[in-house]
Structures are given as C-alpha cells and as structure tokens.
C-alpha positions in Angstrom: 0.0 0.0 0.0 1.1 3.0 -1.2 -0.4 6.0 1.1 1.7 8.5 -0.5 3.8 9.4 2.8 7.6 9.6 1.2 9.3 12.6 2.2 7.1 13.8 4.8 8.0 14.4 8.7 5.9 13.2 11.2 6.2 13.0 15.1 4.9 10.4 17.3 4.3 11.6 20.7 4.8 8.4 23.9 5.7 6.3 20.7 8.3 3.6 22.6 5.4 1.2 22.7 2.2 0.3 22.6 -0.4 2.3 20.5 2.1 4.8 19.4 5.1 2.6 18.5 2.8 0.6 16.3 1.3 4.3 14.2 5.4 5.1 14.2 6.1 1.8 12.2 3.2 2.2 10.1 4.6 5.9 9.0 7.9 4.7 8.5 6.6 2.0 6.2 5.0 4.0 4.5 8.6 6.3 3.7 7.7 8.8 6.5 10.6 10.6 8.3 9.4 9.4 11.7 10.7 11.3 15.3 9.4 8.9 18.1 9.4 10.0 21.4 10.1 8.6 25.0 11.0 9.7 28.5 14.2 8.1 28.8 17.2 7.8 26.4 17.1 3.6 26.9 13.7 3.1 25.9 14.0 5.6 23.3 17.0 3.7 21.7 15.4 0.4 22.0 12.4 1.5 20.7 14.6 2.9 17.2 16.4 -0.4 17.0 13.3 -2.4 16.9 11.8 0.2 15.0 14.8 -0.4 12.1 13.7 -4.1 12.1 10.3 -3.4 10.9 11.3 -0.7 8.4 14.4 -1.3 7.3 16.7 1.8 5.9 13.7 3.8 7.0 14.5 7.8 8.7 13.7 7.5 11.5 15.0 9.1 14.9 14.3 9.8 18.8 13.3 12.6 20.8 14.0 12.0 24.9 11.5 14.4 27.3 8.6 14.2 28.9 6.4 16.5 26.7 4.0 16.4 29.8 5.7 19.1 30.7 6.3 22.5 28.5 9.9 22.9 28.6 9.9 19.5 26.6 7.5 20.8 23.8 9.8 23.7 23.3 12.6 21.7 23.2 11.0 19.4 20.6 9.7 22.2 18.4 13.2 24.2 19.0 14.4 20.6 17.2 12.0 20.1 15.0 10.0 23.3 13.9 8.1 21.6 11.0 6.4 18.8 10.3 3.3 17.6 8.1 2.3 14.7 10.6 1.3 15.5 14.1 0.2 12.0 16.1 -0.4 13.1 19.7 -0.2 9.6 21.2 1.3 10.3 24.9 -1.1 9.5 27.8 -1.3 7.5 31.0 -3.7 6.0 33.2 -3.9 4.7 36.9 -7.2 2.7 38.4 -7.6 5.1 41.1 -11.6 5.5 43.2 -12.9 8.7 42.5 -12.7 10.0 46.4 -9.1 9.2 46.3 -7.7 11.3 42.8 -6.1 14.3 44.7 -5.5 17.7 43.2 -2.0 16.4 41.9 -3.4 13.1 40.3 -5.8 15.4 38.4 -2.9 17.7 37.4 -0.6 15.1 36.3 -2.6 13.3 34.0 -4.4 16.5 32.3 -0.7 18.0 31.7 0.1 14.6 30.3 -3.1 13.6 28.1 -4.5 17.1 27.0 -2.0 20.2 27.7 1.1 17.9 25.4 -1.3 18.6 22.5 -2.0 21.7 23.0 0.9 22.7 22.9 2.2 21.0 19.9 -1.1 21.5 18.1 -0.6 25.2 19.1 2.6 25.1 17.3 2.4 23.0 13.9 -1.3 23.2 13.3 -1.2 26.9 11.8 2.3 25.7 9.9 0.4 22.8 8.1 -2.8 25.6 7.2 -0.2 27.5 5.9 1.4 25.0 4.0 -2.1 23.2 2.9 -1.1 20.2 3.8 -1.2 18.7 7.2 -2.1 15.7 9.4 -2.9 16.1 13.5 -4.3 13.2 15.5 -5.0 12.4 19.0 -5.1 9.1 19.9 -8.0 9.5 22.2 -9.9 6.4 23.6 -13.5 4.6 24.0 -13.4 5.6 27.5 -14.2 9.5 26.2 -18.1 8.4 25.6 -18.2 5.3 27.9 -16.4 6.9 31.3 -14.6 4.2 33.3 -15.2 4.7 36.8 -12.3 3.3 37.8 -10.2 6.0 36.4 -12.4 8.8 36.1 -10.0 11.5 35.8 -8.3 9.4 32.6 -12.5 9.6 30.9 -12.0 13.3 31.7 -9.0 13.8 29.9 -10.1 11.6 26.9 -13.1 13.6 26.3 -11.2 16.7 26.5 -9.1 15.2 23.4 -12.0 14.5 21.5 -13.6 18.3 22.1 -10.5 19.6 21.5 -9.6 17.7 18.2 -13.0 19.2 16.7 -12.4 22.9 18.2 -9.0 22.3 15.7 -11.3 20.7 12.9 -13.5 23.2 12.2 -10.1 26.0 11.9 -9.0 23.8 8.6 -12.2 23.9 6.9 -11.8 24.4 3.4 -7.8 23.6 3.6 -5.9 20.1 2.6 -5.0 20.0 6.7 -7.3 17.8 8.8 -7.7 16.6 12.5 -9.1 13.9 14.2 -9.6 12.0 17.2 -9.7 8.0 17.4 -10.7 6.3 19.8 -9.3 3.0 20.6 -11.5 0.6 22.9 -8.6 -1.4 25.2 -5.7 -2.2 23.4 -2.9 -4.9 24.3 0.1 -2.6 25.2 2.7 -2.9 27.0 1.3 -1.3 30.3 -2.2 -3.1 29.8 -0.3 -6.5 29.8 1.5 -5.9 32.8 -1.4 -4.2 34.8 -3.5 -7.5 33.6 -0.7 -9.5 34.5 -0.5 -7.9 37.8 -4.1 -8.2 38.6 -4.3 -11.7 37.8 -1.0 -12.2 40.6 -2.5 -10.3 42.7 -5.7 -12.6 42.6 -4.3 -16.0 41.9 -5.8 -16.7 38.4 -4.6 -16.1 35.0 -4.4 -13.5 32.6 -7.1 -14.6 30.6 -9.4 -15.1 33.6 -9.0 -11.3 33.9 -9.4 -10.1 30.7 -13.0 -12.2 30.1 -14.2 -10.7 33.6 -13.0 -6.8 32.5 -15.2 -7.5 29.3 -18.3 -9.1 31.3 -18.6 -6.3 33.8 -16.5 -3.0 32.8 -17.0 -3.1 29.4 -20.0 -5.1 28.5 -20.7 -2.9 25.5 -17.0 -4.4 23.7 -18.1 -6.4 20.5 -14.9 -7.8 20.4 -15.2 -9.0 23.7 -11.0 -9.2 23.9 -8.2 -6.6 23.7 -7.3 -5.4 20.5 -3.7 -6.6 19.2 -1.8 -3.4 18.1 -0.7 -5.0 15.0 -3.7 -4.4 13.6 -3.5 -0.8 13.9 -3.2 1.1 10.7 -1.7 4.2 9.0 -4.7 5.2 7.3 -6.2 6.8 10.4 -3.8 9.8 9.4 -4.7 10.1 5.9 
C-alpha cells in the first residue's frame, strides 16, 4: 500500500510502545521521516532499533523528554520546527476510586493527556494551514463516551481530546489540513499487559481469567469482547 507518505515528517508523541510505536512503524513504512518519542534515552534507543527491524533503511529518529511538561515541547519544536504529521499519542492511566484522585493526580494526568497537545497543536497546526497540507491526531480512547469509573479523571482527559480535536477541525475547513480524534477501545500494550498481568498475581488466576471478567462487567458494550492486538493498527487513520 502505497499512502503517498515519502518525504514527509511526522512526530509520534509516547511512541516507545504500545499504541504509538505501532502508528510510528506504520509511518515509516510508508517512507515517513518518523521522530518517536520517550521519556528516557534507553527506551527511546530500543524503541529505534526495533523500530529499524520493521522498516528497514527507514529515517527515523528519537526525541527523549517528557512532553508532559512545556519545557519539553519547546525543546522538541526548538528541534523540529516543522512537520506535516502530528500524532499526539502520549497519555497515562492509573485505576484510582474517585474519592481518592487528589488535586495532583488530576494535574498530572491533564498535563500529560490534553496540555502535550495543546501545545504541539498550538505550534504546527497553523504551519500545516499554511502549507495546505497537514495531518494532526489524537489518539483519544472509547473511555471519552463510555467513562470508566475506575479512572475517572483518565475519561475526563479523553473527552477533553475528542472536544479539542474538533475545536482544531472546524479552523482547517476548506484547507488540505485535517484533525481527528480516534478512539481505541482497550488495546494490548505494553502497560495493559503488565497491569492485567499484575491483577491476575494479585488474585491467583490467570491473565485470561481477567481479561474475560474486565469485558463481562467494565465493558460489557465491547463487541470484540478481547483486547485489541496493536498489530492491527493502521496508518490510514492519518490520511
């Protein structure tokens, strides 16, 4: 498949793993020049060797910093000032009970799951109007319409990413720029694997045992009824 992607630049926000390192391969398949992104130099250097294996020859390279906070997006744009492909991928999640999310649990994970694309949005959306052609896309989840109450605060934030992806929408009518929000229902990631592994310890049963009960009571509106393999994720969702 050819989804005409040679020659452009495109950054992949909490792209070590997971969600985002599988839309990072995808671009680079595709002839993208792909900057992935992680919060320490190991994982980022891991994730580019394995990264190498899937694309071979591709251009591809690593940005270390937590773009939770805003010294890291200026760093980033300071780096890379322009791109056509903005994939706003970083978030994080904690099963926490409503009463016990403090006023720092809140901050942290709206910094983290909203503020980093604002910021970068802020920066390279009016670059790619300008231009006529760009891509922006938050990886938002199913948890933005269906809030978990388990994590609360992480529905919050996911809705957030959905209102603000439209807000940036409707300022590219009539351009060759577009934004969008996806949302994923539960994905196997790395973290989701270990917390379901963890659980599963923590109970004395296995993994599987876990995942069927998550489905059967937290998310008894799943069709699939399983998590999603990220190898199935695709490139087209920034076309």
């Amino acid at each position: 498949m050819d989804l005409q992607l040679k020659g452009k630049q495109a950054i992949v926000t909490g792209s070590t793993a997971g969600i985002g390192f599988a839309i990072a391969s995808g671009l680079a398949q595709e002839g993208a020049a792909v900057v992935i992104n992680g919060r320490t130099a190991e994982r980022v250097e891991k994730a580019l060797g394995e990264l190498l294996q899937h694309a071979p020859g591709s251009q591809v390279s690593g940005f270390v910093g937590d773009l939770a906070t805003p010294e890291a997006a200026a760093k980033l744009i300071s780096e890379h000032p322009d791109i056509d492909i903005l994939v706003n991928n970083l978030g994080i999640y904690e099963p926490t009970p409503f009463p016990g999310i403090g006023d720092d649990d809140w901050e942290r994970i709206w910094q983290t799951n909203v503020m980093s694309g604002v910021r970068l949005s802020r920066h390279y959306l009016p670059r790619m109007i300008a231009a006529n052609w760009g891509r922006t896309l938050f990886i938002s989840s199913e948890s933005a319409i269906n809030i978990p109450t388990e994590m609360i605060h992480y529905g919050v934030t996911k809705t957030a990413q959905v209102a603000l992806a439209r807000g940036l929408a409707q300022m590219t009518a009539g351009t060759g720029v577009t934004v969008n929000s996806v949302l994923a229902g539960p994905t196997k990631s790395e973290g989701v694997t270990e917390f379901v592994a963890a659980m599963a310890r923590q109970r004395g049963v296995d993994a599987a045992t876990v995942e069927s009960e998550f489905f059967k009571h937290a998310r008894p509106s799943s069709l699939l009824k399983r998590l999603s393999s990220r190898r199935r994720l695709r490139t087209w969702w920034c076309i």
